[in-house]
C-alpha positions in Angstrom: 0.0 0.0 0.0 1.2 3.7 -0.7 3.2 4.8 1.8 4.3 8.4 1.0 2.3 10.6 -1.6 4.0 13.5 -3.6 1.3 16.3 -4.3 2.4 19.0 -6.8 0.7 22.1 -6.7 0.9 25.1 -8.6 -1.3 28.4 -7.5 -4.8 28.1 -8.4 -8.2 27.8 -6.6 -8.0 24.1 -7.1 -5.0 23.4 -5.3 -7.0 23.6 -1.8 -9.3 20.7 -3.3 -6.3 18.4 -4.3 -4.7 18.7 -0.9 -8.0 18.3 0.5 -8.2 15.0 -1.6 -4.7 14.0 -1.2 -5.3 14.4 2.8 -8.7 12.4 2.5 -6.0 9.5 0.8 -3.0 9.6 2.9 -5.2 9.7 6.4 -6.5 6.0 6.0 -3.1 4.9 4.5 -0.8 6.3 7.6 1.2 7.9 4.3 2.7 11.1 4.4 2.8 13.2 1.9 5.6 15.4 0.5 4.2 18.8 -1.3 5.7 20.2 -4.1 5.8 23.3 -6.4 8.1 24.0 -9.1 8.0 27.9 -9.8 9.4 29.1 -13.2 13.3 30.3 -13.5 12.3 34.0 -13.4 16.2 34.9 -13.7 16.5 33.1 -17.1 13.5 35.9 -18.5 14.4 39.2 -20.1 12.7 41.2 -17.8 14.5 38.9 -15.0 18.0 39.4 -16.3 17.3 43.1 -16.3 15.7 43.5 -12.7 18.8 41.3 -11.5 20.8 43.8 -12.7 18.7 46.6 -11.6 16.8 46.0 -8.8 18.5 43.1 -6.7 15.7 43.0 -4.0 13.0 42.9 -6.0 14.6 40.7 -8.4 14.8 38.3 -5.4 11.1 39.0 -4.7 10.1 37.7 -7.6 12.2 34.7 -8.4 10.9 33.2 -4.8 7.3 33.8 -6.5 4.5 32.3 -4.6 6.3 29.4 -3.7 6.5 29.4 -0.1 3.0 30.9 0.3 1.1 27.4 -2.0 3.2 25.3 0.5 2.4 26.6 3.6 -1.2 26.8 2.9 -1.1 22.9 2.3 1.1 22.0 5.1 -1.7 24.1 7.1 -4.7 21.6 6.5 -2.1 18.6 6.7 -1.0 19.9 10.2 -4.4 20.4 11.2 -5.1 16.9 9.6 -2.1 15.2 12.1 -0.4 14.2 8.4 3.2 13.9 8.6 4.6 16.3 5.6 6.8 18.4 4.1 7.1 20.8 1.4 9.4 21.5 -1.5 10.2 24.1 -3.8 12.1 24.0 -6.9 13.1 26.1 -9.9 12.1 24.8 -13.6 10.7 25.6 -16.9 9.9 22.1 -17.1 8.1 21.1 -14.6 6.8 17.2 -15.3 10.5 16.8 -15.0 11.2 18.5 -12.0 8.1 16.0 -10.3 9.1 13.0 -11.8 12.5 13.4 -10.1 11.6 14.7 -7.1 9.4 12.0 -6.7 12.7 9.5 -7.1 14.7 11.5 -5.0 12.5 11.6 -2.1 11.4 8.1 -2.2 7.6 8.5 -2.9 5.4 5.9 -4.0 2.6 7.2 -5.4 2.4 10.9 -7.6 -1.2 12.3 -6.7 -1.9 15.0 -9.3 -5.0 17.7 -10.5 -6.5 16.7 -13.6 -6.5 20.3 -14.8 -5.1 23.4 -12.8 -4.6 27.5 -14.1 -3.2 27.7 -17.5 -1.1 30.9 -17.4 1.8 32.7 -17.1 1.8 31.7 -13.2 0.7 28.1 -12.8 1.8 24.9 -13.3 -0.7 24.1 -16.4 -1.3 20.5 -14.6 -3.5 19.6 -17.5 -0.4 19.6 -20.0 2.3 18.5 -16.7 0.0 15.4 -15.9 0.4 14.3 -19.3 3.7 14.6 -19.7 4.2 12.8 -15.7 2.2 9.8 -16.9 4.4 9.6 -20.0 8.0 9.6 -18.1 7.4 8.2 -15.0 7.5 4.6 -13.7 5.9 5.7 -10.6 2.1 5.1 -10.0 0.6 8.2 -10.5 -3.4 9.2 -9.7 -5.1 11.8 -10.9 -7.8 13.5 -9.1 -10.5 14.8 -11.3 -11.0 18.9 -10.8 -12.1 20.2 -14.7 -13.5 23.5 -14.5 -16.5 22.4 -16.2 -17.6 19.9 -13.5 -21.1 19.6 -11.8 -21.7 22.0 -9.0 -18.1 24.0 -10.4 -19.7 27.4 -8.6 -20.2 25.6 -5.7 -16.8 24.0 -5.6 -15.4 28.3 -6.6 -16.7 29.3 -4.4 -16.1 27.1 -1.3 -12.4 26.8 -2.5 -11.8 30.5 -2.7 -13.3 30.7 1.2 -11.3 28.1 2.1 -7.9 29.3 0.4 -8.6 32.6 2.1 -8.6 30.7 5.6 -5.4 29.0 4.7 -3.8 31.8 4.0 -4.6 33.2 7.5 -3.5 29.9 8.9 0.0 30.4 7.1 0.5 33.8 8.1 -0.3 33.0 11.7 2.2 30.1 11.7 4.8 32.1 10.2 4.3 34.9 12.9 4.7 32.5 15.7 8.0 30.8 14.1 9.0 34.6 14.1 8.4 34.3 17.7 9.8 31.1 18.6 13.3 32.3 16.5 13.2 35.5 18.7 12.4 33.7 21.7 15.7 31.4 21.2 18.0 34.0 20.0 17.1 36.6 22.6 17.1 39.2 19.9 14.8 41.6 18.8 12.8 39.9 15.9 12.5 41.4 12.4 9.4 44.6 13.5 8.8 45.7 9.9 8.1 41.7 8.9 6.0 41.7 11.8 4.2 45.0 11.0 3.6 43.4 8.0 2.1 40.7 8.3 -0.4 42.4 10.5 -0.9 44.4 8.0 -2.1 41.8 5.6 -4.3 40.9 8.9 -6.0 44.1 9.0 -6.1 44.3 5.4 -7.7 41.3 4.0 -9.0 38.4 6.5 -10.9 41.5 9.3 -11.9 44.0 6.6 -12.6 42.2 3.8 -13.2 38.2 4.3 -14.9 38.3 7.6 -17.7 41.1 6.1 -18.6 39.2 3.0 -19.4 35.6 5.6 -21.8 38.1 7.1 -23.4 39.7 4.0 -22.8 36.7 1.5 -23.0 33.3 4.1 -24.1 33.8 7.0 -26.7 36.0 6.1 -28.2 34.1 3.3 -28.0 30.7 5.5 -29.7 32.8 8.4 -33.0 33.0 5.4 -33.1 29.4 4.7 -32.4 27.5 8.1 -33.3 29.0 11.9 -31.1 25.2 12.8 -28.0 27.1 12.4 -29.3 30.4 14.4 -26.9 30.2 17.9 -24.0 29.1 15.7 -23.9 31.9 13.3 -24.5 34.0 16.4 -21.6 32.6 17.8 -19.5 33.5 14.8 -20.5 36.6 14.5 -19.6 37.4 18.2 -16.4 35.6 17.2 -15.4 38.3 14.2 -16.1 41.0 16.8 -14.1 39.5 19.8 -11.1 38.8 16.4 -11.1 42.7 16.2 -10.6 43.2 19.6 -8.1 40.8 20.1 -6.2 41.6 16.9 -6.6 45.1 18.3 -4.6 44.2 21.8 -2.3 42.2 19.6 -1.6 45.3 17.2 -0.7 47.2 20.7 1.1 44.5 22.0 3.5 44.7 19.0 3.6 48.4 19.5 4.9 48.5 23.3 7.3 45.7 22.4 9.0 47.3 19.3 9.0 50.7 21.5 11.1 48.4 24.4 8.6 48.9 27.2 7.5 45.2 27.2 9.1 42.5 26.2 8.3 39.2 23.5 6.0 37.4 25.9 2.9 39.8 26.4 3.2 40.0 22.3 3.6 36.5 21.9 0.2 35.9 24.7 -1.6 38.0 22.3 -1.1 36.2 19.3 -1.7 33.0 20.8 -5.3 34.3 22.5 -5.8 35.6 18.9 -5.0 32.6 16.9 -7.3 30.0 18.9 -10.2 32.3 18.3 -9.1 32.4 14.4 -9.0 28.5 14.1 -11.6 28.0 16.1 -13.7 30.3 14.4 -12.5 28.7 10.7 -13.0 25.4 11.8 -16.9 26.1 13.1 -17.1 27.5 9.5 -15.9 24.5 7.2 -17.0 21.5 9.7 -20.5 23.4 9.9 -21.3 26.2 8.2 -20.3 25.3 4.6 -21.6 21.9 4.7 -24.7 23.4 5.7 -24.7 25.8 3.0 -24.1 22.8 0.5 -27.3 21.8 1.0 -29.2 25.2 1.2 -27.9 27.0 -1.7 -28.3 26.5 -5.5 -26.3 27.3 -8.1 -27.0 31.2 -8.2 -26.3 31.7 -4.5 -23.2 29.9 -5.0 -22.1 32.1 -8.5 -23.1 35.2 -6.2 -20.8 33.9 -3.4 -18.1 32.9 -5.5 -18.2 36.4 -7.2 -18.0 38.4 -4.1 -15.2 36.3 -2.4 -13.2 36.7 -5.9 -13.8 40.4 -5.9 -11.5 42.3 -3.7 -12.5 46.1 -4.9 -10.6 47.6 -2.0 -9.9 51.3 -3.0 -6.7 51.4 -0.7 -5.3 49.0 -2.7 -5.7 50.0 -5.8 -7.5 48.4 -8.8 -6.0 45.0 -9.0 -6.3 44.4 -5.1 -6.0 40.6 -5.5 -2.7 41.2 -7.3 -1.6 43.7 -4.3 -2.8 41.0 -1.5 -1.0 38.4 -3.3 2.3 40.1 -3.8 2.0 40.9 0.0 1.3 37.6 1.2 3.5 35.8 -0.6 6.5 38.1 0.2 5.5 38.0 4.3 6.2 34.0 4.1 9.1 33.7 1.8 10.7 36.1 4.2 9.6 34.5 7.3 11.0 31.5 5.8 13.9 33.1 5.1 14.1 34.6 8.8 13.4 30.8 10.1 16.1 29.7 8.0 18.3 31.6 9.2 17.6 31.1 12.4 18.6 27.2 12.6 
C-alpha cells in the first residue's frame, strides 16, 4: 500500500481541493505526503536578467514567486489533519521533470496529481504537466478529477476561494509564531517591519474584507433558509467582533514591544489568545457552516458567493487588489521563511 504521496501544486483555486483530496487518501493509509511546487526560473527571462541587474531585491522578490505561500497553505490543513509532511520548492521551466524526479529522490510511491489546474503565465498548467508525468514516469501516478466544467463548479469556486482565504490566515499565523519562537531562542529583537507586516495583511484582507462578505454573502443568506443554524452563526458573529478586539490588543502588543517597554511574551500571549479564536472560528465555519450551506444554496447563490469572495475592490489597494494581496502575502512568508532559516 502507498506509503508516501507527492502532491504538486501550482497556485490556483483548485490546489485547496487536491490537498483536501490528497489528505482524505494519505489519512486512512498512515502515508505522508511530501508537497511540491516548481515555480518558473524568473532569472532566465528578459525582464528577469534586467531587474537582477537593476533591482536586486525585487529581483529576489520575484524569483521566490508564490512558492512558499502554496506550500504553507497545504502544510496548514495537513498539520491540522495530524499528516506527517513536508514541502518542497524547486526552480524549472519544465516542470513534469522537475516532479518525476523529485518523486525518485525523495522516495515517494505514489504521484497524486489535479487533472487540470490554471493555465497561465503563473501556474503549473497541470493539465499539460500530468500528461507529460504519466508519459515519463515509472511511478504510479493518480489523478484526481477537478475540470472547471464539472457539476456543482460554482459551488466547488466558491467554497475553495473561502477556504484558500482561511489557509492563507493559517500560514500567516504560523509564520508569525515561528517569528516568535526564532526571537524567543536568539534573545534578539525579531524582524518589526516583517512583523508590522504581516499584520498588515491581517488588518487588510481576513478582518476587513473576508470576515464582512461571511456576514453579507453566508451567514446571512443561510440565516434566510435555516433558523437550525441560528446560535451558531450568532456565535461566529460574536467571534469576528471578539477577532477585532483581540487583533486590536495584539496590534498594541507589537507596538509596546517594538518601542522596548515590554518584552516578547505579552506579544507572543496576544497572538496565541488571537489565533485560537481564528481557528476555532475557521474550523466552526468549514466542519458546519459550509456543509450546511451545500445543502441550502443553489447554483446562483453559489455564483453570487463565489463572485464576491473573488472580488477584492478595496480602493486602498488599488485596482487590482487581489494582485496587491498576493504580492503581500507571498512576500511575508518567503521572508519568514527566510528569517526561520536563518535562524537554525
Amino acid at each position: 500500500m502507498y506509503r508516501h504521496l507527492l502532491v504538486p501544486l501550482d497556485d490556483s483555486d483548485l490546489a485547496v481541493e487536491i490537498v483536501a483530496r490528497a489528505i482524505d487518501l494519505a489519512r486512512p493509509l498512515g502515508a505522508r505526503i511530501t508537497f511540491f511546487h516548481a515555480r518558473p526560473d524568473f532569472g532566465a527571462t528578459q525582464d528577469g536578467a534586467l531587474q537582477r541587474s537593476l533591482a536586486p531585491a525585487e529581483f529576489a522578490i520575484e524569483a521566490a514567486g508564490d512558492a512558499r505561500g502554496v506550500l504553507a497553505k497545504a502544510e496548514v490543513s495537513a498539520r491540522a489533519a495530524g499528516i506527517a509532511h513536508e514541502a518542497i520548492a524547486v526552480t524549472s521551466d519544465r516542470p513534469f521533470e522537475a516532479i518525476v524526479e523529485a518523486a525518485e529522490k525523495h522516495g515517494c510511491d505514489l504521484i497524486f496529481m489535479g487533472s487540470h489546474g490554471r493555465r497561465g503565465i503563473r501556474g503549473l498548467m497541470l493539465g499539460s504537466q500530468t500528461q507529460k508525468v504519466l508519459q515519463h514516469t515509472r511511478i504510479p501516478v493518480l489523478v484526481s478529477t477537478v475540470e472547471s466544467n464539472a457539476v456543482g463548479r460554482e459551488m466547488n469556486r466558491a467554497v475553495a476561494i473561502i477556504k484558500d482565504e482561511h489557509r492563507s490566515l493559517a500560514a500567516v499565523i504560523h509564520g508569525l509564531r515561528h517569528l516568535v519562537q526564532q526571537a524567543r531562542e536568539e534573545g534578539g529583537a525579531p524582524d518589526f517591519p516583517l512583523l508590522r507586516a504581516a499584520l498588515h495583511y491581517i488588518r487588510a484582507f481576513p478582518e476587513a474584507l473576508h470576515h464582512p462578505k461571511e456576514e453579507a454573502w453566508l451567514f446571512g443568506r443561510l440565516r434566510s433558509r435555516t433558523a437550525e443554524l441560528a446560535p451558531t452563526l450568532d456565535t461566529l458573529e460574536q467571534q469576528h467582533r471578539d477577532g477585532a478586539r483581540r487583533f486590536a490588543e495584539l496590534h498594541e502588543a507589537l507596538d509596546a514591544f517594538e518601542q522596548g517597554s515590554t518584552g516578547i511574551e505579552p506579544f507572543a500571549l496576544a497572538l496565541e489568545r488571537f489565533a485560537e479564536l481564528e481557528w476555532e472560528h475557521m474550523s466552526v465555519e468549514e466542519k458546519l457552516i459550509l456543509p450546511a450551506a451545500q445543502t441550502c444554496f443553489d447554483d446562483s447563490d453559489w455564483q453570487q458567493i463565489a463572485q464576491a469572495f473573488g472580488d477584492n475592490r478595496d480602493p486602498g489597494f488599488g485596482t487590482t487588489p487581489d494582485e496587491q494581496f498576493r504580492r503581500l502575502f507571498a512576500r511575508i512568508l518567503n521572508l519568514a521563511s527566510d528569517a526561520t532559516q536563518r535562524g537554525e
